[in-house]
C-alpha positions in Angstrom: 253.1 34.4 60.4 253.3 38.0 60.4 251.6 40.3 63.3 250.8 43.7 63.5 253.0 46.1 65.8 253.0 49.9 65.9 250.9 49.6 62.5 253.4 47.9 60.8 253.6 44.5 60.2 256.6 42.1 61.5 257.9 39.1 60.0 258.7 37.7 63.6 257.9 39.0 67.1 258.9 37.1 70.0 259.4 38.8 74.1 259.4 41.8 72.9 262.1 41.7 69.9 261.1 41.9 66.2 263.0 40.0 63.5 262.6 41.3 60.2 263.9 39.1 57.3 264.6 41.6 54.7 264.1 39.9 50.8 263.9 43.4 49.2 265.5 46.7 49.1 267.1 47.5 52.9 266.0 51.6 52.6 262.2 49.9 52.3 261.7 49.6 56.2 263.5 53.0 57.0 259.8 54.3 58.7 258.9 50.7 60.2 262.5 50.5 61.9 262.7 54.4 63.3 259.0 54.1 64.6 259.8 50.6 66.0 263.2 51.7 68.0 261.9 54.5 68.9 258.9 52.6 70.5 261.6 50.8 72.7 261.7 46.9 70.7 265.0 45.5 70.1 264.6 44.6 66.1 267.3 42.4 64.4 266.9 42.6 60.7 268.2 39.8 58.9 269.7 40.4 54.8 270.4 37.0 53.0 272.8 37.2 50.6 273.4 34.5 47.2 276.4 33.0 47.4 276.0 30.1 45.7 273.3 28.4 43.1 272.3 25.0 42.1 269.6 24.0 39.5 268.5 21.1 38.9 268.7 20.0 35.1 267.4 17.3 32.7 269.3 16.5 29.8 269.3 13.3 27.6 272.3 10.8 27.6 272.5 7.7 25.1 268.8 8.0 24.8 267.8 8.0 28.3 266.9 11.1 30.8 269.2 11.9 33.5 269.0 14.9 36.1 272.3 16.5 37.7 272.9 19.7 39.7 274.1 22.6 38.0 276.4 24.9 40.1 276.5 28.5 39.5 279.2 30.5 41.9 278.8 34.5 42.5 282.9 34.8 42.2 281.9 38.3 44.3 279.4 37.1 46.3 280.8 37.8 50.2 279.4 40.0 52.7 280.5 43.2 51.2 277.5 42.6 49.3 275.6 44.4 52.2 277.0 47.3 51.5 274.3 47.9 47.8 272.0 48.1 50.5 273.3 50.1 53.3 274.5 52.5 50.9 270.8 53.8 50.7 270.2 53.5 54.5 273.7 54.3 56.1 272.3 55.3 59.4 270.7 51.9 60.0 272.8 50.8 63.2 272.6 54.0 64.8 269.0 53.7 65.6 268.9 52.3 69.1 268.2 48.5 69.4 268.6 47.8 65.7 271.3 44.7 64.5 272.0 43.6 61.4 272.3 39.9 60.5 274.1 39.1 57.4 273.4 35.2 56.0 275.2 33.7 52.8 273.4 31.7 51.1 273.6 28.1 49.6 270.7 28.1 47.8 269.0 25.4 45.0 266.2 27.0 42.7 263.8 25.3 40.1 262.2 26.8 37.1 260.1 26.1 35.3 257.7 28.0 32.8 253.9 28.6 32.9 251.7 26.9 30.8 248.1 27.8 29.0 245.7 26.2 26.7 244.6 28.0 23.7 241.8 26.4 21.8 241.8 27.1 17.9 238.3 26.1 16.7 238.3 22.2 18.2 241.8 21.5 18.2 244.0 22.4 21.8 247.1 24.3 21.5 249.6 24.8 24.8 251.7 27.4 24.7 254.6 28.6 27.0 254.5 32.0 28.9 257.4 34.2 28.9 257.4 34.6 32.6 260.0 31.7 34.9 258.5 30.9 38.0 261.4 30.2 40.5 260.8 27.7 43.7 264.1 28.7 46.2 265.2 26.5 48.7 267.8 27.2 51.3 270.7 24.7 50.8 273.3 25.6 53.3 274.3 28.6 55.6 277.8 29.2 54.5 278.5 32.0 56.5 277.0 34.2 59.3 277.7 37.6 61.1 276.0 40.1 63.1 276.5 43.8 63.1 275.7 45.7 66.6 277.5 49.2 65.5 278.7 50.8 62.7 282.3 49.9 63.7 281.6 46.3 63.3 281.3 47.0 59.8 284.9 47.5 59.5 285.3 43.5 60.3 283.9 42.8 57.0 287.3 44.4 55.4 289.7 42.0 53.9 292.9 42.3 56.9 295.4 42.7 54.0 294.2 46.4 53.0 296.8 49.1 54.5 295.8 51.6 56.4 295.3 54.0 53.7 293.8 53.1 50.4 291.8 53.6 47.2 288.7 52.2 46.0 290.7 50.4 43.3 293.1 48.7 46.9 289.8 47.6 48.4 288.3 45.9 45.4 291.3 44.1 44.5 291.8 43.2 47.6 288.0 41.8 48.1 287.6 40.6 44.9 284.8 43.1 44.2 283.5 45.5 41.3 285.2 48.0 41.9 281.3 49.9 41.8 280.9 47.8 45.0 284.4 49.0 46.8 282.9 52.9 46.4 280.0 51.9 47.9 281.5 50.6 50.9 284.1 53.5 51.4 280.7 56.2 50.7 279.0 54.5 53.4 281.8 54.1 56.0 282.4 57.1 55.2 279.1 58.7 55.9 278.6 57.1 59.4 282.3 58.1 60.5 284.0 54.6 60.4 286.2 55.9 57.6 287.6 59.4 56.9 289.4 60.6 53.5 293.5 60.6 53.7 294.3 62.6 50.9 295.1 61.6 47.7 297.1 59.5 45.1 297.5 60.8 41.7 293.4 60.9 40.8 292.5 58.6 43.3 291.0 59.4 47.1 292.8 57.6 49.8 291.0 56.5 53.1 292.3 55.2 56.3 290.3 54.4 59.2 289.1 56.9 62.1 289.6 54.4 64.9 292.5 52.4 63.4 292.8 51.1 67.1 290.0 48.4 66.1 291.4 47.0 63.1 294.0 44.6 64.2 297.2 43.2 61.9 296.7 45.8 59.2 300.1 46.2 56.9 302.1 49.7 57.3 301.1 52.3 54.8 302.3 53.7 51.2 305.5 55.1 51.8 
């Protein structure tokens, strides 16, 4: 049940820490998490992300009908998908007190379409509406991690980039878009965890400002 603090209200409050678990755009509780840290309450905002989908599905074999699970797998779904929200709110962990919980997601939805009843003198007519409704249920937690500092974020690099590199390294080497990779470098960028190393041909290079905290990286471009 939500509650009211500082005028805003919280998903979760409990000995004096908030939990927020954020569903929509990140950027969206900018005010409610700057006047909470400043106000001295340790907030952890949590940001699921869809890994994976199942949906249930009827379909008729030999005359009879038979329900199975349809998977549906987000080949880029990892946790370099924070990064389409933290690119509107970069300065999120600097705000005293503030983590970030990332969550991926097994999750199984059902949907199913709305129905009316349209009456055409005495005779009943149902129609379907455009609009899905969706019921979500969480399947599985396939993966966790929690970010305390902007330097954690470098963790969620794949270990096999060098230790200077282009959008184009990053997003083959994470199996991103490589629209994604540039959102992760901007926003590393912009809270100092990355700084710009040049460049190759048309491409920026970046390497990291405290290469110290990324372990077992290969040597660079010659």
């Amino acid at each position: 049940m939500e509650q009211a603090v500082e005028g805003f209200q919280v998903d979760v409050l409990k000995n004096g820490t908030v939990v927020e678990v954020q569903l929509g755009k990140l950027a969206a509780l900018r005010r409610k998490l700057r006047a909470l840290s400043s106000n001295g309450y340790a907030v952890l905002v949590v940001l699921p992300i869809q890994a994976v989908v199942t949906t249930p599905v009827r379909r008729k074999v030999a005359g009879r009908s038979r329900s199975y699970l349809r998977t549906y797998k987000r080949k880029r779904a990892s946790f370099l998908e924070a990064f389409r929200e933290l690119v509107h709110f970069p300065e999120l962990l600097t705000l005293p007190g503030v983590k970030l919980e990332l969550l991926l997601l097994h999750e199984q939805r059902v949907s199913y379409a709305a129905r009316e009843t349209v009456w055409r003198g005495r005779r009943a007519r149902t129609r379907f509406l455009d609009a899905l409704n969706r019921d979500t249920t969480v399947v599985e937690v396939l993966g966790r991690r929690v970010i305390q500092a902007n330097e954690d974020l470098l963790e969620l690099l794949p270990a096999s980039l060098p230790s200077r590199f282009s959008n184009r390294d990053l997003a083959g080497a994470a199996n991103v878009s490589y629209a994604l990779a540039s959102m992760t470098t901007y926003t590393l960028s912009r809270i100092g965890a990355l700084r710009e190393a040049g460049r190759e041909g048309r491409r920026n290079l970046y390497t990291f400002t405290s290469p110290q905290r990324v372990p077992s990286r290969r040597e660079d471009r010659g």
